[in-house]
C-alpha positions in Angstrom: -117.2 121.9 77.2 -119.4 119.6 74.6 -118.7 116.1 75.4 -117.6 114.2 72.5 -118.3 110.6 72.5 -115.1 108.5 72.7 -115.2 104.9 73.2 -112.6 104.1 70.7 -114.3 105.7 67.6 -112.0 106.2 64.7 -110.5 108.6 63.1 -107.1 110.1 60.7 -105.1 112.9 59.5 -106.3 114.9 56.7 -103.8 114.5 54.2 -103.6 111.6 51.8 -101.4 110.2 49.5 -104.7 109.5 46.6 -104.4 111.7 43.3 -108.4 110.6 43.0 -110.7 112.2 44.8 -114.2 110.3 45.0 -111.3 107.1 45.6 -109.8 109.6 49.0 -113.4 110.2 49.9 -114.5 106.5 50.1 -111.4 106.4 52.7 -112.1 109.0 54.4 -115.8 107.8 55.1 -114.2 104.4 56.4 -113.7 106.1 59.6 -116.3 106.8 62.4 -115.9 110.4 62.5 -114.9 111.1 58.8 -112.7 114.0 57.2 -112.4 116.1 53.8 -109.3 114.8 52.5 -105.9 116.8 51.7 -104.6 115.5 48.3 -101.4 117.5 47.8 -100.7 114.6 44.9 -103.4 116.1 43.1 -102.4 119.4 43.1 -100.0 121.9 44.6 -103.0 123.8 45.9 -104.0 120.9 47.9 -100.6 121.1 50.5 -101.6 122.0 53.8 -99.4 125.5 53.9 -100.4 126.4 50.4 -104.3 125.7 51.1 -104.6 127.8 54.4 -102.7 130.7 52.3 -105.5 131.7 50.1 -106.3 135.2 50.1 -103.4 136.1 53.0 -101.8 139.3 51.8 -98.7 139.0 50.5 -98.2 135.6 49.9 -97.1 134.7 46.5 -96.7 130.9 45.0 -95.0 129.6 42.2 -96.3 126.3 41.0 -93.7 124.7 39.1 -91.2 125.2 41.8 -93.5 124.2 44.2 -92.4 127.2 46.7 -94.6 129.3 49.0 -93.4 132.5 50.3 -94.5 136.2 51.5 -93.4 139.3 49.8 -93.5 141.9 53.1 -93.3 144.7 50.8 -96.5 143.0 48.9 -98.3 142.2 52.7 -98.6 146.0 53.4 -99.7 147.0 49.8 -102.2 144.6 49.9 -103.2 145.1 53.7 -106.0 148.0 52.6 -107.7 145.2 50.0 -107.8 142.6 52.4 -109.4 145.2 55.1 -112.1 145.9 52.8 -113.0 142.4 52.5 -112.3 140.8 55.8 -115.8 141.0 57.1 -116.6 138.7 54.1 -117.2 134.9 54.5 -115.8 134.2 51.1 -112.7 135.8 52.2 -111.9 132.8 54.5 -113.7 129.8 52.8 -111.5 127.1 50.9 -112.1 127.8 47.2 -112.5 124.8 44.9 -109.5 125.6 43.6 -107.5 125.1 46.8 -109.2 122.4 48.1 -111.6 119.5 45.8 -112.5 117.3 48.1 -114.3 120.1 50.9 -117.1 120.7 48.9 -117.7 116.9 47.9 -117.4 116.1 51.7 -120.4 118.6 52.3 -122.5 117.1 49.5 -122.2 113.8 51.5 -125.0 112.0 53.4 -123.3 112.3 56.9 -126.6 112.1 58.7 -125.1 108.6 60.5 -122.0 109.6 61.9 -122.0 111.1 65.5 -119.2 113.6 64.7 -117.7 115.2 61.5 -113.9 117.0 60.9 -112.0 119.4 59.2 -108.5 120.0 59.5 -106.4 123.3 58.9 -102.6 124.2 59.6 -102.1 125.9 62.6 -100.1 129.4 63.1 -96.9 128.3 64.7 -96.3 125.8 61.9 -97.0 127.7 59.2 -95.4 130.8 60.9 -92.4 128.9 61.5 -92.7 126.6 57.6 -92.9 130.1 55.3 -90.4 132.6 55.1 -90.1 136.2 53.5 -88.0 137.4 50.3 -84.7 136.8 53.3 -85.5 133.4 53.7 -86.6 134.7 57.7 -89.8 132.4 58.8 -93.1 135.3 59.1 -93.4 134.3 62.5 -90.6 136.4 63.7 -92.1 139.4 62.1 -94.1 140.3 65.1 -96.8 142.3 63.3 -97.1 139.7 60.3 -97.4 137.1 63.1 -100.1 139.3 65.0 -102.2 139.5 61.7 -101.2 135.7 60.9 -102.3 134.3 63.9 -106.1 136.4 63.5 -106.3 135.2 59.7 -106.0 131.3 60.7 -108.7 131.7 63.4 -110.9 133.6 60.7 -110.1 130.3 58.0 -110.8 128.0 60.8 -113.6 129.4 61.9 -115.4 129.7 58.3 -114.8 126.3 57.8 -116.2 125.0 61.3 -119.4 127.0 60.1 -119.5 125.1 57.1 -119.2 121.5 58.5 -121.7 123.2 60.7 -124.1 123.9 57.8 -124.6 120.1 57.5 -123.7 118.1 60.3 -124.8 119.1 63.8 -121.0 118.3 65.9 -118.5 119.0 63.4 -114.9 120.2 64.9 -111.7 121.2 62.8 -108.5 120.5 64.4 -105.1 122.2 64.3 -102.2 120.7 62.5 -99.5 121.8 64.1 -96.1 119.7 63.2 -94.5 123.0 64.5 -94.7 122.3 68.1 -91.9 120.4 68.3 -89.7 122.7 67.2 -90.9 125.6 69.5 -90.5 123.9 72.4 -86.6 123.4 71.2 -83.9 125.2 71.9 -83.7 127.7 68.8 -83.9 131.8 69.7 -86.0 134.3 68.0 -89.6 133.3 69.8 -89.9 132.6 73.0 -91.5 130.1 74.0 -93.2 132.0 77.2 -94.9 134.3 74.4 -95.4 131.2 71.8 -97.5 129.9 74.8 -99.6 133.3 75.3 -100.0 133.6 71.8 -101.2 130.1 70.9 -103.7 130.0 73.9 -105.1 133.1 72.9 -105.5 131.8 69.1 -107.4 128.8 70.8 -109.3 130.9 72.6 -111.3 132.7 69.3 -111.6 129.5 67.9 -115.4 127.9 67.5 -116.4 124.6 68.5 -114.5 121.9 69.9 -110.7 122.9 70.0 -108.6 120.3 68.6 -104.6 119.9 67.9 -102.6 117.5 66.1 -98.9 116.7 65.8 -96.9 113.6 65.1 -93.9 114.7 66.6 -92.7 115.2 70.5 -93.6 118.7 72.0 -94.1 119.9 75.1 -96.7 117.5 76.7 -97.6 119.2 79.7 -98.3 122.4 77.7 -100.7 121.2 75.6 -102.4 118.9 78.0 -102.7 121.0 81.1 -102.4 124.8 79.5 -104.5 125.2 76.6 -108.1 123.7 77.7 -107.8 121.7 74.7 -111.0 119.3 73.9 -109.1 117.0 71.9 -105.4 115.6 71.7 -104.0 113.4 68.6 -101.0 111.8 69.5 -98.6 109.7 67.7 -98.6 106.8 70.0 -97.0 104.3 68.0 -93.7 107.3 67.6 -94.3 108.8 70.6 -96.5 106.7 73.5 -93.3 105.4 75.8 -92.7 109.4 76.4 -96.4 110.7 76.2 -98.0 108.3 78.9 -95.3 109.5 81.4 -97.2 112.6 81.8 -99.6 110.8 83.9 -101.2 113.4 86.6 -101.6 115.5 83.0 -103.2 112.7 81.4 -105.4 112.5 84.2 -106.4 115.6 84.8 -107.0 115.8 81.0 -109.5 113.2 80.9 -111.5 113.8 83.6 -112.3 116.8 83.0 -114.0 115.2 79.7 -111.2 115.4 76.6 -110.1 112.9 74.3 -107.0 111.9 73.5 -106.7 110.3 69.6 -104.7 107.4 70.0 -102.7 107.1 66.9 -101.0 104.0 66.9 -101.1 102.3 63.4 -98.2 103.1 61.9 -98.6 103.9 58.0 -95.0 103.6 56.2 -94.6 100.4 54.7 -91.9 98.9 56.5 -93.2 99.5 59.6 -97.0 98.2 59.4 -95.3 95.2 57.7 -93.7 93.7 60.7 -97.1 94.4 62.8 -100.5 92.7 63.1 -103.7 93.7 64.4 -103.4 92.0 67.6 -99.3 93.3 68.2 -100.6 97.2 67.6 -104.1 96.0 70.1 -101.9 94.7 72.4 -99.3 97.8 72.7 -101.7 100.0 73.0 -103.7 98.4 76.2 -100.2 98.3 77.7 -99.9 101.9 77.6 -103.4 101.9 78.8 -102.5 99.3 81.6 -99.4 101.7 83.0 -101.5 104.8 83.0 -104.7 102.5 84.9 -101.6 101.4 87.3 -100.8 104.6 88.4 -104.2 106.1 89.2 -106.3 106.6 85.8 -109.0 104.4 85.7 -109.2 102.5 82.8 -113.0 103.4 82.0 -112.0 106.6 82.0 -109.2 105.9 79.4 -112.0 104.0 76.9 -114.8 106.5 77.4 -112.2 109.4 76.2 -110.4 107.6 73.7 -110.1 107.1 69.9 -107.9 105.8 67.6 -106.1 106.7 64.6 -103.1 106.0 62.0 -99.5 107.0 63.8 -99.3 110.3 61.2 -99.8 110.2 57.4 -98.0 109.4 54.7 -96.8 110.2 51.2 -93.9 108.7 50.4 -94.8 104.8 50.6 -94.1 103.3 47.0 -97.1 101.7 46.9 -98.7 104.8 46.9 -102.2 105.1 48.6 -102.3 100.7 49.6 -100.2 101.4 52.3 -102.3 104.0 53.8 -105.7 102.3 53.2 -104.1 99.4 54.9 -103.7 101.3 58.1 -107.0 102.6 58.0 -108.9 98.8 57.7 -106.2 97.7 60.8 -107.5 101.3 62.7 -111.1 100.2 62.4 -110.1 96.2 63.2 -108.7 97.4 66.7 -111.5 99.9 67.3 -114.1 97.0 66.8 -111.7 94.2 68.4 -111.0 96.9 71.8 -115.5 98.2 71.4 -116.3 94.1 72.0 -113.7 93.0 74.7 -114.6 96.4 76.5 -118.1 96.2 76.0 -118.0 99.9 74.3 
């Protein structure tokens, strides 16, 4: 495992609410390890489901509706084209026209941050998010999931190649919002085989291997049973369950990963009743229970970073919400780095 540096370095979720891109990208640089931004306000093309869908046999969109689906019918027809071109790189790369802000994020000067990050949607959720012409979600197909789960390595992996291309530690995390549902009580995937199939996705992944959710999965799964090297958590939602897994936790750390601590929260209403020091202060008493039953806290600063709770598009203020919880991440990173003596 590469050891990332921790020590409360900051970080976000891809997505944005900006319809601007050079005004996303200043954002986005605001953190210590810095992102390519998702702007699905500036186009359609730019949703996470939509974006990873590019050249995936099958798939049709229709932009006005704003609906992604896959014709199966369509998937085989087109299964002989896409074999032809699946040892190409272009095949898996983000055009511009799915993405605008990737290629402007590897024009950047990002000689002086330590790490750099992608992002992609994972398999489960976008198995389990897009359907076929009978409104059944692909994942249940089980050869359309076998194919699915190959094509998001190949998309993850060309991108990790090109963050690679200009910055030395890159990484590209997993969204997966999906998670939460597998681990629920709906039929149709099992949750034994979910497991086998996710860990072997992880497995053909290059570079670090990261996941992100904001909801409340399985914890001890994706702590202790997929060799993860990095964990983003909503802790503001989600920390009085997550830091009851304690021997998980510590076993987690120790063995060198990092768990993103996202505990800004970024709707309105909620970072309006909090300060600086309130969000500080929560977050080193989730930091004091797990140091009170066993987990040193040095070992808890060395692997830690912190983020927003999850990201938002739905404030009414549009992006000032957001960039709010961004200046209040890097106030408590810097507040926690000089108390600590990170």
């Amino acid at each position: 495992m590469l050891k990332l540096p921790g020590n409360c370095m900051t970080t976000a979720m891809g997505i944005l609410p900006h319809k601007e891109i050079n005004a996303a990208m200043e954002v986005a640089l605001t953190m210590d390890i810095p992102f390519w931004p998702q702007l699905p306000g500036y186009s359609f093309y730019e949703d996470m489901y939509v974006q990873v869908s590019e050249n995936f046999p099958g798939i049709r969109l229709d932009e006005q509706k704003k609906k992604l689906w896959l014709d199966t019918n369509a998937f085989y027809e087109e299964l002989g084209a896409y074999a032809v071109h699946s040892e190409e790189e272009s095949t898996f790369t983000l055009s511009d026209a799915y993405s605008a802000a990737f290629k402007t994020f590897l024009k950047q000067d990002l000689s002086e941050f330590a790490v750099v990050r992608g992002q992609n949607i994972g398999p489960i959720s976008f198995g389990l998010k897009v359907t076929d012409e009978n409104m059944k979600p692909i994942i249940y197909n089980d050869e359309i999931r076998s194919f699915m789960f190959d094509f998001i390595a190949r998309k993850i992996n060309a991108q990790y190649r090109q963050l690679l291309d200009v910055h030395p530690v890159p990484f590209v995390w997993v969204d997966e919002p999906g998670l939460e549902i597998l681990f629920g009580s709906f039929t149709g995937y099992a949750s034994d085989l979910a497991k086998r199939d996710f860990a072997g996705f992880l497995d053909t992944l290059e570079g670090p291997r990261g996941v992100h959710l904001c909801g409340n999965p399985d914890w001890s799964f994706l702590l202790s049973g997929l060799d993860l090297d990095i964990l983003s958590v909503d802790i503001y939602g989600n920390g009085h369950i997550f830091t009851r897994y304690v021997d998980e936790i510590k076993t987690f750390l120790e063995r060198g990963a990092i768990i993103s601590w996202g505990i800004v929260p970024t709707l309105t209403e909620e970072l309006n009743v909090e300060s600086v020091d309130m969000l500080a202060r929560r977050l080193e008493e989730y930091w004091s229970y797990l140091s009170g039953r066993g987990i040193p806290l040095e070992v808890i600063l060395d692997r830690a970073w912190l983020a927003p709770a999850r990201c938002c598009l739905v404030n009414a203020d549009g992006a000032a919400t957001v960039e709010r919880a961004f200046h209040a991440v890097n106030q408590i990173s810097r507040q926690l780095q000089n108390k600590y003596g990170l």
